[in-house]
ZAMARGU-4260 file (C-alpha; in steps of 0.2 Angstrom, whole numbers, plus 5000, padded with zeros to 4 digits):
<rodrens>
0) 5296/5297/5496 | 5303/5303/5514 | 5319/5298/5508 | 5318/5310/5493 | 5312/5323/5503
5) 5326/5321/5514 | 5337/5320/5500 | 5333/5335/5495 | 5334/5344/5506 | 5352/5339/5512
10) 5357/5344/5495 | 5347/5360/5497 | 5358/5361/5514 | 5374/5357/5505 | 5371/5369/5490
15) 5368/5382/5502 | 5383/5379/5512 | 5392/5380/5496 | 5385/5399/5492 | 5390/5401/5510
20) 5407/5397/5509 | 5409/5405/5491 | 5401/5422/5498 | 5415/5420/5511 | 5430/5418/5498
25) 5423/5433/5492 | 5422/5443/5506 | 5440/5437/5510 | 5448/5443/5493 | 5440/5459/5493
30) 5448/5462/5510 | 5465/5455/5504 | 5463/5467/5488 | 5461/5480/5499 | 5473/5476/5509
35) 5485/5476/5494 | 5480/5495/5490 | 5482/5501/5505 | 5501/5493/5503 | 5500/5499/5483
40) 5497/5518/5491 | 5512/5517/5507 | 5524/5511/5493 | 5519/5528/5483 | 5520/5538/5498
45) 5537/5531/5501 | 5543/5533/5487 | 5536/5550/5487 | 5547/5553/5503 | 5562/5545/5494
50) 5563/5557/5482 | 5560/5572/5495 | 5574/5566/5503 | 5585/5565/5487 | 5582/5582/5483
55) 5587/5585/5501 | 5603/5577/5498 | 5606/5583/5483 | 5603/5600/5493 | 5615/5594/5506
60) 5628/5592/5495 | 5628/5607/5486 | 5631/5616/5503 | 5644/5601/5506 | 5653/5611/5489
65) 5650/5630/5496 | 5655/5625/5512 | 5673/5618/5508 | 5677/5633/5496 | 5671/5645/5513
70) 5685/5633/5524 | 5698/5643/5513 | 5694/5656/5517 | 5699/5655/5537 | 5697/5650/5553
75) 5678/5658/5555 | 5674/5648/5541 | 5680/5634/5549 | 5668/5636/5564 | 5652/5635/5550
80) 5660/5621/5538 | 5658/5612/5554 | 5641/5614/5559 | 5637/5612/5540 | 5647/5594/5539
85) 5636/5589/5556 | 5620/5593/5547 | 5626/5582/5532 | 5627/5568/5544 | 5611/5570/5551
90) 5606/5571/5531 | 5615/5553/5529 | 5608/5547/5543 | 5591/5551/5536 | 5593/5544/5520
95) 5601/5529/5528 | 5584/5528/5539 | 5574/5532/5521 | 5585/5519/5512 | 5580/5506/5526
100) 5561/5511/5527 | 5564/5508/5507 | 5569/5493/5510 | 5557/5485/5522 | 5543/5495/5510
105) 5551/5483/5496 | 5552/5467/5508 | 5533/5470/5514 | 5528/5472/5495 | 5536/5456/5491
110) 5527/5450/5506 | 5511/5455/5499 | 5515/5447/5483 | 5518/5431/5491 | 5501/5431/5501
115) 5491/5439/5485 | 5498/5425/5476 | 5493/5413/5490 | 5475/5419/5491 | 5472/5420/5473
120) 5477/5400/5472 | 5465/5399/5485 | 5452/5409/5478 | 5454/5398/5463 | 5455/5382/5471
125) 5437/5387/5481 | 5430/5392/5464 | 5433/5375/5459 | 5426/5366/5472 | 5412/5379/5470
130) 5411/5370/5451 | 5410/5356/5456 | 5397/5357/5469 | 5389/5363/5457 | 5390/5351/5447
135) 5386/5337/5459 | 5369/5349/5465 | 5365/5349/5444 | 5368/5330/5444 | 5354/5326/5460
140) 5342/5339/5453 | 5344/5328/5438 | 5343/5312/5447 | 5329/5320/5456 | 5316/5325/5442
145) 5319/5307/5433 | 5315/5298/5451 | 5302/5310/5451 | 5297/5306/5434 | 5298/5287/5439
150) 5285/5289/5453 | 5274/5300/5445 | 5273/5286/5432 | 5271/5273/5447 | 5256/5283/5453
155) 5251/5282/5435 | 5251/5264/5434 | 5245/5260/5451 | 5230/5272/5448 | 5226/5263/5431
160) 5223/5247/5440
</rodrens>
């Protein structure tokens, strides 16, 4: 009877070291989905900023246009076309710096995949041991009532005589 008690209650400890664990995995994949919309919303802003900056550029360029038509014009033309053309750089320097920030946004996204992907194998694989300590805690609940049963049919007999 001791031994069924203390039976029980390791399988009272394991089951609760199971919810334990499972509550955990939870806890972890909510902070990994948020995690990932906090990614989902700097991707939008980049991409926000992206197209601000090709609007810019596309700005940039039109003045690029007016400004060569001006350098026929003279020599004092000359003196703006070239303080425009030094603003285009610093607009291509820009966009290249927004082209890269594209680029590490896309190469952290990817990253993000990769680790949502990683975590959701996890999540799954804990969701299946999960089951199946369930299972083995249905299987000694079981065991339990028919030793239970057993005894109780013991004391039964033992009190009949």
């Amino acid at each position: 009877m001791e031994r069924i008690k203390e039976r029980l209650q390791s399988l009272r400890a394991e089951a609760d070291n199971a919810v334990a664990r499972a509550e955990e995995a939870e806890a972890k994949n909510k902070k990994l989905e948020q995690v990932l919309l906090e990614k989902d919303q700097e991707i939008t802003s980049l991409q926000h900023k992206l197209s601000v900056m090709d609007a810019d550029l596309e700005k940039a360029e039109g003045k690029v246009a007016e400004m060569k038509a001006a350098q026929e014009e003279g020599d004092q033309s000359k003196t703006i076309n070239e303080g425009l053309q030094r603003k285009i750089q610093l607009l291509e320097e820009e966009l290249d710096a927004a082209d890269k920030n594209l680029k590490d946004a896309m190469e952290k996204l990817r990253q993000v995949d990769v680790k949502a992907e990683h975590f959701e194998r996890q999540v799954q694989r804990l969701e299946q041991e999960r089951d199946q300590w369930e299972k083995k805690y249905e299987e000694a609940q079981t065991k339990y009532r028919e030793s239970k049963a057993e005894l109780d049919d013991l004391v039964a007999n033992m009190e009949g005589l």
